[in-house]
Backbone as CSV, one residue per row, in Angstrom:
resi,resn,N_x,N_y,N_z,CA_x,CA_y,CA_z,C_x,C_y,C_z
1,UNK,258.645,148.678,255.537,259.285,147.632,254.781,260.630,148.145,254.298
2,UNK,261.626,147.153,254.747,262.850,147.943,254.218,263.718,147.783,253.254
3,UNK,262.917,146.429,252.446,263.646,145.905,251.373,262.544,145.747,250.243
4,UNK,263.234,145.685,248.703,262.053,145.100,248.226,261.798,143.848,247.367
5,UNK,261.077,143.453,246.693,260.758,141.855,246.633,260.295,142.142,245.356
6,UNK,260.541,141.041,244.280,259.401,140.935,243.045,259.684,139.067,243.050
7,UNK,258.590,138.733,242.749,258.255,137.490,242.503,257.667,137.050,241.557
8,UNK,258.107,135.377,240.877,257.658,134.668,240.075,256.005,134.266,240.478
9,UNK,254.887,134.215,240.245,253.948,133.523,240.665,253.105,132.236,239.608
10,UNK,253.270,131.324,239.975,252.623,130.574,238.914,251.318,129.654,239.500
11,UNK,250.994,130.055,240.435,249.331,129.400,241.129,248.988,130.412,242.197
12,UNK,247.454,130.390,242.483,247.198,131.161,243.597,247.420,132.564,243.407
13,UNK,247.845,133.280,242.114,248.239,134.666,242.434,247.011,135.304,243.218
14,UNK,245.826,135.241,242.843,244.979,135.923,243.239,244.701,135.866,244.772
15,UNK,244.612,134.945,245.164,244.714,134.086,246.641,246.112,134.665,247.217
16,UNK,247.086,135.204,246.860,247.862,135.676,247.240,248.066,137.556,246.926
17,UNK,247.309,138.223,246.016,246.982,139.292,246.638,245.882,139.806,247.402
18,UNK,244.969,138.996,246.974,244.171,138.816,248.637,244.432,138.575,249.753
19,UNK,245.405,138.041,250.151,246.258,137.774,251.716,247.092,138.773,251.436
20,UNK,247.675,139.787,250.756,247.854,140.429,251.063,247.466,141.891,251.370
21,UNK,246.316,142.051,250.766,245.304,142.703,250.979,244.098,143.036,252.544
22,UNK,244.461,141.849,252.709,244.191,141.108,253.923,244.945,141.595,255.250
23,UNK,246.383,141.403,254.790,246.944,142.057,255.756,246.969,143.402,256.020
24,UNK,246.767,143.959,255.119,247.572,145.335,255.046,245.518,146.391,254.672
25,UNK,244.702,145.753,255.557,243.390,146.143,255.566,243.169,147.474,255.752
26,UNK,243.702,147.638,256.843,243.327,148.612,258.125,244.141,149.670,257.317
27,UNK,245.389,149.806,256.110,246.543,150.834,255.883,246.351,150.873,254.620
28,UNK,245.350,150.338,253.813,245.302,150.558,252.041,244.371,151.661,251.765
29,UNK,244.824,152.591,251.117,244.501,154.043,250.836,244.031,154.310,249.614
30,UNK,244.512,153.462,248.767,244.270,153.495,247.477,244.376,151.815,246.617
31,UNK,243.372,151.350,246.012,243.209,150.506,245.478,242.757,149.990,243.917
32,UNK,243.183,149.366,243.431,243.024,148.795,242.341,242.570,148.047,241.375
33,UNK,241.820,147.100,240.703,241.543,145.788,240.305,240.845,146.241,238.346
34,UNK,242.048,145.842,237.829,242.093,145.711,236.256,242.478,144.786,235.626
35,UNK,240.559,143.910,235.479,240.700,142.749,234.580,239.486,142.844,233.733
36,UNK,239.502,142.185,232.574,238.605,142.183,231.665,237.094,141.222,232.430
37,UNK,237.922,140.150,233.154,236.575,139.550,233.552,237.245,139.263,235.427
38,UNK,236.130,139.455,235.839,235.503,139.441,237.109,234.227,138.227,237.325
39,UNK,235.098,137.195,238.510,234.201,136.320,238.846,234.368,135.985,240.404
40,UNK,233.112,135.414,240.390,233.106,135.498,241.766,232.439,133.782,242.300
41,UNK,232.575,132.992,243.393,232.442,131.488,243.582,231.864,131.377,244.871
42,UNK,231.193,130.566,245.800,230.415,130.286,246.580,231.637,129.542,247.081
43,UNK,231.802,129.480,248.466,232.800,128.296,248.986,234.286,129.250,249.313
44,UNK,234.739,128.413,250.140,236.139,128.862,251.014,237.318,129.284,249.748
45,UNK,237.822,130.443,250.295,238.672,130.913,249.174,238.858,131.479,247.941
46,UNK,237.425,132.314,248.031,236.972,132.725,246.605,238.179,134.308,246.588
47,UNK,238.754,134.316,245.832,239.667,136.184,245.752,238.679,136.745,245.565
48,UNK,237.734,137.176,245.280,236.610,137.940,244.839,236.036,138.909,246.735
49,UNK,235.641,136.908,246.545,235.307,137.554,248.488,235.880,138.044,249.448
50,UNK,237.288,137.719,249.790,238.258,138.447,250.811,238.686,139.467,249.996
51,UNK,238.833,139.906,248.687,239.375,141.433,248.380,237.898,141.997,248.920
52,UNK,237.225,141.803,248.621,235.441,142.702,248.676,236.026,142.978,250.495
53,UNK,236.016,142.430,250.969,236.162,142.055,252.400,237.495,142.725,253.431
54,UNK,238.247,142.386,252.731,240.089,143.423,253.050,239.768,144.546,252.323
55,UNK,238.898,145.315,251.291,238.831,146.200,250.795,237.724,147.423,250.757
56,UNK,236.457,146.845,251.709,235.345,147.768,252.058,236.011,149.088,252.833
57,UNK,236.944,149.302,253.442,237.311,150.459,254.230,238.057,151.409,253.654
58,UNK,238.337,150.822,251.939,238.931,151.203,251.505,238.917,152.962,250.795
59,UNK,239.683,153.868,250.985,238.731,155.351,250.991,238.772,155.475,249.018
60,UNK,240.212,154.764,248.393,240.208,155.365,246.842,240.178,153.993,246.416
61,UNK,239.147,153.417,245.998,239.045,151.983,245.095,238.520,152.217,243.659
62,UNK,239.226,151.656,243.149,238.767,151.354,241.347,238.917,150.117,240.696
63,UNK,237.890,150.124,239.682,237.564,148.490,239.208,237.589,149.160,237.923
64,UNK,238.053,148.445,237.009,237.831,148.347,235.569,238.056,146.969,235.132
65,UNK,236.841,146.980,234.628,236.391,145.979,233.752,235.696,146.200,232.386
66,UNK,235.355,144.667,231.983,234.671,145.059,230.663,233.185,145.005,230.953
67,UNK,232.188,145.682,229.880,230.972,145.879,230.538,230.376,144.334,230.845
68,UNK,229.527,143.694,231.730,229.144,142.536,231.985,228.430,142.019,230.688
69,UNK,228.802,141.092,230.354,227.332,140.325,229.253,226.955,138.992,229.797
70,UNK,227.725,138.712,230.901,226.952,137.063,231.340,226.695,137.170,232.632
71,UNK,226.409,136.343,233.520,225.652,136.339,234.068,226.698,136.150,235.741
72,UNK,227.215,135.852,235.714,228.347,135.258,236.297,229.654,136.766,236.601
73,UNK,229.524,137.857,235.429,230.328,138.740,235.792,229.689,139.485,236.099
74,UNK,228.078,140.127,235.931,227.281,140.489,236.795,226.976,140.339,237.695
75,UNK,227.323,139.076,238.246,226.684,138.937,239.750,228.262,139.343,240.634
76,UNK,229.273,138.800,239.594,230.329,139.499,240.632,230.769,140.970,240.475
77,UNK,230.005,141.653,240.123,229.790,143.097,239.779,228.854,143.238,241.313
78,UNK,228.060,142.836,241.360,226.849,143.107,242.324,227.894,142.834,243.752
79,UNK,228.607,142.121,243.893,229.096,141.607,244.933,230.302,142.745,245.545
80,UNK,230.674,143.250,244.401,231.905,144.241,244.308,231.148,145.376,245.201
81,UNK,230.421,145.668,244.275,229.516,147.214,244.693,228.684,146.986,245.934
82,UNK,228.008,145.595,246.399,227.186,145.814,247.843,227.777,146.006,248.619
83,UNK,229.418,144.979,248.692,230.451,145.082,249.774,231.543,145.474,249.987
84,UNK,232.091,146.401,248.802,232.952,147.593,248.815,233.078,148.457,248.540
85,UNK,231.844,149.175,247.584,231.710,150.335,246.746,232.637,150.654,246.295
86,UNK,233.235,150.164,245.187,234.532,150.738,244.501,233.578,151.404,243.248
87,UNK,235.227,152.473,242.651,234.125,153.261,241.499,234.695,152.221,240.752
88,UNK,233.393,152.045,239.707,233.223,151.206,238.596,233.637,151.640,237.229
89,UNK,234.391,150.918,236.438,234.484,151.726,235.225,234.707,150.729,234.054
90,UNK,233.551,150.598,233.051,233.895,149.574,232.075,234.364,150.551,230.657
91,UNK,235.567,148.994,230.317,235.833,149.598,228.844,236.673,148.039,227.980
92,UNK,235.434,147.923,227.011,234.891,146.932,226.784,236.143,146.515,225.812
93,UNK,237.508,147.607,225.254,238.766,147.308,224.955,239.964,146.772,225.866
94,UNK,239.286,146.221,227.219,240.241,146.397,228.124,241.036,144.593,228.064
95,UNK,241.916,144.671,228.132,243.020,143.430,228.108,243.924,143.125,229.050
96,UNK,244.682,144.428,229.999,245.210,144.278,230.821,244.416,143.776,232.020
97,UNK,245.601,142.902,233.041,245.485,142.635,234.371,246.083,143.089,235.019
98,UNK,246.151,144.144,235.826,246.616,144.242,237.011,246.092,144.824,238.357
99,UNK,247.053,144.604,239.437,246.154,144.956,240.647,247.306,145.495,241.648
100,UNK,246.634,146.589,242.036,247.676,147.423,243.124,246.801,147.559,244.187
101,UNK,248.189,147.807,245.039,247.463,148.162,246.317,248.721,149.170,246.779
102,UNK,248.054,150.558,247.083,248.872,151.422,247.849,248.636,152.123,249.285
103,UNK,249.638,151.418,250.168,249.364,151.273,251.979,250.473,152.238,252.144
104,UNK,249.726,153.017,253.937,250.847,153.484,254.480,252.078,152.492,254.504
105,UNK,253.164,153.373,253.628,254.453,152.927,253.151,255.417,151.516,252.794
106,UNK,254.158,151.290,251.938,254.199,149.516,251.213,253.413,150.130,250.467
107,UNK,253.529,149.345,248.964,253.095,149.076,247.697,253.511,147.594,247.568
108,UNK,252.258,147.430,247.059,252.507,145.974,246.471,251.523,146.123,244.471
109,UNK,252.442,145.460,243.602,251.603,145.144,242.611,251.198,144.060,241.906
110,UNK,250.246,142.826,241.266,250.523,141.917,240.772,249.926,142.090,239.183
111,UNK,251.031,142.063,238.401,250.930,142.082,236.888,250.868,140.842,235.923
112,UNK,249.928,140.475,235.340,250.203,139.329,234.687,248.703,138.711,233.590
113,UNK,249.002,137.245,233.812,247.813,137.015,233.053,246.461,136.647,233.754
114,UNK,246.222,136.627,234.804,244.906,136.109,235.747,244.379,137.107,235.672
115,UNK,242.809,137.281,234.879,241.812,137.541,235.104,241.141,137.553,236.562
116,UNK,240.686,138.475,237.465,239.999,138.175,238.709,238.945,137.055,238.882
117,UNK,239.169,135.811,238.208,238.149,134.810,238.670,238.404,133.486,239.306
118,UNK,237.617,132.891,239.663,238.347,131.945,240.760,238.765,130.901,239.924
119,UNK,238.483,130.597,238.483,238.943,129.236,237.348,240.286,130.125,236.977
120,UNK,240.768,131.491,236.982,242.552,131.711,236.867,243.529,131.766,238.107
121,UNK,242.736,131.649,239.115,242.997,131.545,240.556,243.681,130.176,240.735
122,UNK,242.789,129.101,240.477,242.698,127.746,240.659,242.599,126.548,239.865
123,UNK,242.680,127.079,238.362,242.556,125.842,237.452,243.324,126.543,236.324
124,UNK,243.210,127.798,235.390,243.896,127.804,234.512,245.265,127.680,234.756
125,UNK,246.182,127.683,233.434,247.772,127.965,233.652,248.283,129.493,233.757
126,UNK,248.121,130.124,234.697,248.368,131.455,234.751,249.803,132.128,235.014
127,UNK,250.053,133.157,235.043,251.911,133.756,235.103,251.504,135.005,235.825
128,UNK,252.240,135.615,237.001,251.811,136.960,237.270,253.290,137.123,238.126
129,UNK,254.030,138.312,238.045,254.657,138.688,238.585,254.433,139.849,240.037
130,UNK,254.812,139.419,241.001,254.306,140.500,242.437,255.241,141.117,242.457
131,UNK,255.069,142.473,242.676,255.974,143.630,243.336,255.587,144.021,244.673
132,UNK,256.627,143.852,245.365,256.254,144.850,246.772,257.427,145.800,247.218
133,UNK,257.326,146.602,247.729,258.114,147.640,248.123,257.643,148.778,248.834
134,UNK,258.703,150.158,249.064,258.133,150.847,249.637,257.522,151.822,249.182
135,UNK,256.720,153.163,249.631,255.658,153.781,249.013,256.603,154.852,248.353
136,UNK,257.800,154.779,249.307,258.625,155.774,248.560,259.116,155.544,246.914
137,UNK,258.745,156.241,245.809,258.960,155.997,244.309,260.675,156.449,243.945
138,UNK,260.793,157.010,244.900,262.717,157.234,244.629,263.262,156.334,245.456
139,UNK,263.087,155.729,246.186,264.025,154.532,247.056,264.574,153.709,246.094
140,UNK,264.190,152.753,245.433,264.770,151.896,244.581,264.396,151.900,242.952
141,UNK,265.020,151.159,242.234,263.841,151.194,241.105,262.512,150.175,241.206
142,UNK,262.312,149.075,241.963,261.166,148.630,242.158,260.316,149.331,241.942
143,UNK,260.419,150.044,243.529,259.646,151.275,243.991,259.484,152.308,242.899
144,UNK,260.318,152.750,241.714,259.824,153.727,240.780,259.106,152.483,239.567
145,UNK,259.157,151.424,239.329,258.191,150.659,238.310,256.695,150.348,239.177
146,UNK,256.175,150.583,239.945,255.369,150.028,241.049,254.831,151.775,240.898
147,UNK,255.634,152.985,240.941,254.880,154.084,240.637,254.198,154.081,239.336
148,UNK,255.173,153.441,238.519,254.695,153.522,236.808,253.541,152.758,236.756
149,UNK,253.194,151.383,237.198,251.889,150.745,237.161,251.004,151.691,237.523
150,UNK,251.142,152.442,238.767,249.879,153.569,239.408,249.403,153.740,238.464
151,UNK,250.654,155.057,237.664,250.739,155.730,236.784,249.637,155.266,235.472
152,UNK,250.516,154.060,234.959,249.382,153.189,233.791,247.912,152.879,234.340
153,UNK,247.930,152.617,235.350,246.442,152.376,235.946,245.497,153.578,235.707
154,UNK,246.136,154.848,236.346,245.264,156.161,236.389,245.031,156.656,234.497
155,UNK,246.175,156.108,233.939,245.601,156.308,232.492,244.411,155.535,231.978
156,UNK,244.444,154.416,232.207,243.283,153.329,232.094,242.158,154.170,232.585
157,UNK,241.996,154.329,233.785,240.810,154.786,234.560,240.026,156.484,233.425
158,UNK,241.619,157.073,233.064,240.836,158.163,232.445,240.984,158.016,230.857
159,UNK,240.839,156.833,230.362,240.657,156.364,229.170,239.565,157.248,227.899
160,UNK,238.895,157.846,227.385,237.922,158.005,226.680,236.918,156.607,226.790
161,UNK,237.296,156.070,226.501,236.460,154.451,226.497,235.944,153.745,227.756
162,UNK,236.861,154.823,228.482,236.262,153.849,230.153,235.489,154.634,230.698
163,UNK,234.224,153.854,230.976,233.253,154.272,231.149,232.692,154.332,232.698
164,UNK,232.645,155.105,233.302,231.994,155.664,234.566,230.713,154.700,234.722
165,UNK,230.378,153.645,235.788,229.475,152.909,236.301,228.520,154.229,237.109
């Protein structure tokens, strides 16, 4: 990729890092998904199902979430872990959204307010900004704010509070 891109998103974000996730299947090395709630929907177009799906081959995946209490983020807990084994990690202070994906030499990130469920996908009023660029973190500054998300992500993951599934 030889340029880079950030975008407004105001519908579909999720549906749109899933297609891109999608694309870039076979080359994502390291993966992401930090939302407080996780849901998952029966029927064409669920983000839940094509990330599980663009993301089983995936060798470094991480989920943080908050621990499940209903019934609905448990089952899309179950769905996560049968069909992609990502490591799990709840921390029940968690507020941020975001989601990376880091491919042979593309990064993409989407930061914002959508929760991973298919009602911020498709019905709430949601805001998320996409980054894509290249893997290189000195090429542009994109590319060095797109390192800094990593960066914030891997702090999340080694939180005191976040808890190892």
């Amino acid at each position: 990729m030889g340029s880079s891109q950030i975008e407004v998103v105001t519908s579909g974000a999720l549906s749109r890092f899933g297609e891109v996730a999608w694309a870039n299947r076979h080359r994502v090395h390291r993966a992401w998904l930090i939302s407080p709630w996780i849901g998952t929907s029966t029927g064409r177009g669920d983000p839940l199902s094509y990330l599980t799906e663009a993301l089983a081959g995936c060798a470094h995946f991480w989920v943080l979430t908050r621990e499940p209490t209903s019934d609905w983020h448990a089952n899309a807990m179950k769905v996560l872990r049968a069909n992609a084994s990502p490591a799990v990690l709840y921390n029940d202070d968690l507020h941020a959204k975001l989601y990376l994906l880091d491919c042979n030499g593309f990064r993409y990130a989407l930061l914002g307010s959508p929760n991973l469920t298919p009602r911020a996908n498709k019905v709430n009023r949601e805001l998320a900004i996409e980054f894509k660029s290249t893997a290189d973190p000195n090429a542009n500054r994109l590319a060095d704010v797109i390192e800094e998300l990593i960066a914030f992500a891997s702090v999340l993951l080694q939180d005191p509070d976040s808890r190892l599934q």
